[in-house]
C-alpha positions in Angstrom: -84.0 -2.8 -64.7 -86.3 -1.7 -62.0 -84.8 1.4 -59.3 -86.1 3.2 -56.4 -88.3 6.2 -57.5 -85.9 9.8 -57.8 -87.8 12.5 -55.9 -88.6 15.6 -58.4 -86.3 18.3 -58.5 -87.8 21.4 -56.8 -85.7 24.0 -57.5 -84.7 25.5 -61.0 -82.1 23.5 -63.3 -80.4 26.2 -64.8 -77.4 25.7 -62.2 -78.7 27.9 -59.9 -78.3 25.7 -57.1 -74.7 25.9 -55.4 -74.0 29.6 -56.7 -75.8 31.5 -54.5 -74.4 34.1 -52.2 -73.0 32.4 -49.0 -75.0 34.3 -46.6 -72.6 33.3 -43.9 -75.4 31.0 -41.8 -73.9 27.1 -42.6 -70.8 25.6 -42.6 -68.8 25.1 -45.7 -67.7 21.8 -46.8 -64.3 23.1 -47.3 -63.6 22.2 -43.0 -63.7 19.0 -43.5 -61.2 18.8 -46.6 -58.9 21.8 -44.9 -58.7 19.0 -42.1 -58.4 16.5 -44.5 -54.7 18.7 -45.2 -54.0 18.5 -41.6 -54.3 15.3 -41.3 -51.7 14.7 -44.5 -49.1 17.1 -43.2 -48.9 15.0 -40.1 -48.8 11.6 -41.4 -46.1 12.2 -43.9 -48.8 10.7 -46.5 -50.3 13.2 -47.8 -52.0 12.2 -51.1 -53.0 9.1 -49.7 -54.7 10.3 -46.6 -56.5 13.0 -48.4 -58.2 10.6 -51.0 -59.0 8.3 -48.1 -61.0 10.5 -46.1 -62.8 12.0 -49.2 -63.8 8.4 -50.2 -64.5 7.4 -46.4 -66.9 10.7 -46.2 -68.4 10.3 -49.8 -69.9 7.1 -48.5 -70.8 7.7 -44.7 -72.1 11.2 -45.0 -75.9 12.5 -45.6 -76.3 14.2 -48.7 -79.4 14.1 -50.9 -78.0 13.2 -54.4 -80.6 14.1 -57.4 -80.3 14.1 -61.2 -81.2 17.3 -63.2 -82.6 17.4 -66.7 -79.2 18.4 -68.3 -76.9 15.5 -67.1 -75.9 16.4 -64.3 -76.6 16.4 -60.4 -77.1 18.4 -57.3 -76.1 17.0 -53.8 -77.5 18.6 -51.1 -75.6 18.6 -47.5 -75.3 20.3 -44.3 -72.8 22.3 -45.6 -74.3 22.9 -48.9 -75.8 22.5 -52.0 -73.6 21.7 -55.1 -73.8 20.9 -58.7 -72.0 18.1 -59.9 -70.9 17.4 -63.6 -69.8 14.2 -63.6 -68.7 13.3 -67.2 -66.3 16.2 -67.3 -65.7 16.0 -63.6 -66.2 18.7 -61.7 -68.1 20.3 -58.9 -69.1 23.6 -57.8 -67.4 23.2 -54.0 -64.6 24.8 -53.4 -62.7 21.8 -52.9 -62.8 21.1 -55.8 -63.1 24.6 -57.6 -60.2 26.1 -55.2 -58.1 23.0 -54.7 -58.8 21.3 -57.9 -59.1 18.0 -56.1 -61.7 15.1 -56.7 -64.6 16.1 -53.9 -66.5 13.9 -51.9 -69.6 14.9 -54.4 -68.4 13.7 -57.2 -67.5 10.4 -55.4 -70.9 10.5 -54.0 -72.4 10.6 -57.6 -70.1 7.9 -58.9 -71.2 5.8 -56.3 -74.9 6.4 -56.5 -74.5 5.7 -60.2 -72.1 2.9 -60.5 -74.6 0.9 -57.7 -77.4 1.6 -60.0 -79.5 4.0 -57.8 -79.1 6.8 -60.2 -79.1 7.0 -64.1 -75.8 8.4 -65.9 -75.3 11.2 -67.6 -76.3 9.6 -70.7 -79.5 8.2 -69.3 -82.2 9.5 -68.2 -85.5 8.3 -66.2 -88.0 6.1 -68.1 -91.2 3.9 -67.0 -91.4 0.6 -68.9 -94.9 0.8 -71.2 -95.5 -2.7 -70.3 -95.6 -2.4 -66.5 -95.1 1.2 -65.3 -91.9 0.8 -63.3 -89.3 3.5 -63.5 -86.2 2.3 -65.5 -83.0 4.0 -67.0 -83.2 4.9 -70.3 -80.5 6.4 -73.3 -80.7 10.5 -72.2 -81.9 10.9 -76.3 -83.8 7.8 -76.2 -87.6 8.8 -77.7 -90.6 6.5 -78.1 -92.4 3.7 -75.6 -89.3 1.7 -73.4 -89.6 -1.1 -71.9 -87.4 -2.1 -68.5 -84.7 -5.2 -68.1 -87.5 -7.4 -67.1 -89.7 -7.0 -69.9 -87.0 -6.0 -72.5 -85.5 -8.1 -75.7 -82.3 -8.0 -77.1 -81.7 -8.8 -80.5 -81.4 -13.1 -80.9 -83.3 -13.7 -77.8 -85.8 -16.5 -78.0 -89.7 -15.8 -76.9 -93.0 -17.5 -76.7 -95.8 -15.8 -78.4 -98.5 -16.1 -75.6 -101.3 -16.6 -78.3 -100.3 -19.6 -80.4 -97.6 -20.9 -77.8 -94.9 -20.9 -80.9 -91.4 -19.9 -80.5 -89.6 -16.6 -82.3 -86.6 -15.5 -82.1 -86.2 -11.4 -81.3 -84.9 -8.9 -84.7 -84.9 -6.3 -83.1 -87.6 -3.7 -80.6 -88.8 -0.9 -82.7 -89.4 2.7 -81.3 -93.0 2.8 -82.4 -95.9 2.6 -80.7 -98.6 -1.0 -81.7 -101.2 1.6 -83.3 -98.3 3.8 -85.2 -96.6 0.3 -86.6 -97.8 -0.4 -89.8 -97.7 -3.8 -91.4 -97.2 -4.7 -95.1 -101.3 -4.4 -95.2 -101.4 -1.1 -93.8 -103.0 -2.1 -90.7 -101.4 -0.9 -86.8 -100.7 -3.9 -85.2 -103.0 -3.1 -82.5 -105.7 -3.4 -85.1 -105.6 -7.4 -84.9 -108.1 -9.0 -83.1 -105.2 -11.5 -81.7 -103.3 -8.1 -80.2 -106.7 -6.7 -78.9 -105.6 -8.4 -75.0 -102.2 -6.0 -75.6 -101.4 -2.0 -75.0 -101.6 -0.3 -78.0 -99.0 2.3 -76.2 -96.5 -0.9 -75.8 -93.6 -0.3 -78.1 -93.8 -3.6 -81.4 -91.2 -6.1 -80.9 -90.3 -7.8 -84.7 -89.2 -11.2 -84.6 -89.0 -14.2 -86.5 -91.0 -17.6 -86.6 -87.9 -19.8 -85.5 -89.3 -22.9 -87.6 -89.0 -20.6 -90.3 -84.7 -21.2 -90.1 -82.6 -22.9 -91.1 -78.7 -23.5 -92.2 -79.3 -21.3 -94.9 -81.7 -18.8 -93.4 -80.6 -16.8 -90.7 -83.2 -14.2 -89.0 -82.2 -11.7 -91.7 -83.5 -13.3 -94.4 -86.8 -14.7 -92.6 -89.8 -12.8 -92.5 -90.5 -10.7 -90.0 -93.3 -9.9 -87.9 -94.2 -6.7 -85.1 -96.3 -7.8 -81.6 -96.7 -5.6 -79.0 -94.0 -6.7 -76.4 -96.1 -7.6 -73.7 -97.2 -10.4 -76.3 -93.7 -12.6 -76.5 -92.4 -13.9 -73.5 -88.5 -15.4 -73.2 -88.1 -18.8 -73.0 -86.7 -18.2 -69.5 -89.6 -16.4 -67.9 -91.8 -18.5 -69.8 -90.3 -21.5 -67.8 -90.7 -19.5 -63.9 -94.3 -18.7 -65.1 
């Protein structure tokens, strides 16, 4: 999955951000959702009106959304800078610490996450080791990744752009092609036929698919580790 490069944080992650002493020279957020209340009282619908105009803001208004290195987020805004927890919820505005209600920054986040711009909390940013784009990633994930594009689940079937035969996917392995070892000790970079291939690329195993059959499935066929850049599925294969 390929996403629009995150500017670096620049300011310390420790939560810092959105505690500091109001020194008095911005406005504060909070207008908008105390008129947000006005607006309830006089339209006899309160609840409705207030989540309206939270959700109408959340998407029309200029913040600066970033992630930080501990799952959660900072918004930045005329009015502020905040810090935004989203799997538990809560924000350091006082809309939302005050009132207890469900801020325009964390509706901001969601959206920014939910269309894909930023990663969740449980993802972090990546770049794919066969092209270098920036891709989301599991927030624990360790080892080469690769992004959607250039990815393989589990079953897919691939070309091998060497002998043009067709595998089917095991599984991608967290290791490196010259930290994979094969049955005759050798990294799988060391083979003349990977030499064309990163050895940083992370091994994808599969299995020859002329080796199955109604009585062998791709657990019971032998398997073998290329570097990923190496297969190709049978769907790209066919645009190329």
């Amino acid at each position: 999955m390929t996403h629009r490069r995150i500017p670096p944080v620049s300011f310390a992650i420790d939560g810092a951000a959105g505690n500091e002493e109001d020194d008095g020279n911005h406005d504060d957020d909070s207008s908008d959702d105390a008129e947000d209340d006005r607006d309830a009282d006089t339209d006899g619908n309160g609840d409705s009106s207030r989540e309206n105009g939270r959700s109408e803001r959340a998407k029309r208004e200029p913040m600066t959304v970033r992630p930080l290195r501990d799952r959660r987020y900072v918004v930045e805004t005329e009015g502020g800078t905040y810090v935004i927890a989203l799997d538990s919820g809560t924000c350091s505005c006082p809309d939302h610490e005050i009132r207890g209600e469900r801020c325009k920054h964390l509706r901001r986040v969601a959206i920014e996450v939910t269309e894909g711009r930023l990663p969740a909390p449980d993802q972090r940013v990546g770049v794919c080791a066969v092209c270098g784009v920036e891709t989301f990633v599991p927030f624990a994930a360790s080892g080469p990744r690769l992004c959607e594009r250039h990815g393989f689940d589990r079953g897919d079937a691939v070309y091998d752009r060497e002998t043009g035969k067709l595998l089917v996917v095991t599984r991608v392995t967290e290791r490196r092609a010259d930290e994979y070892r094969t049955d005759e000790e050798r990294s799988i970079d060391a083979y003349p036929t990977n030499a064309a291939y990163g050895a940083h690329e992370p091994v994808v195993e599969a299995v020859y698919a002329e080796s199955l059959g109604p009585a062998h499935g791709i657990d019971d066929a032998r398997r073998y580790g290329f570097p990923a850049s190496r297969l190709v599925s049978v769907d790209i294969g066919r645009e190329e």
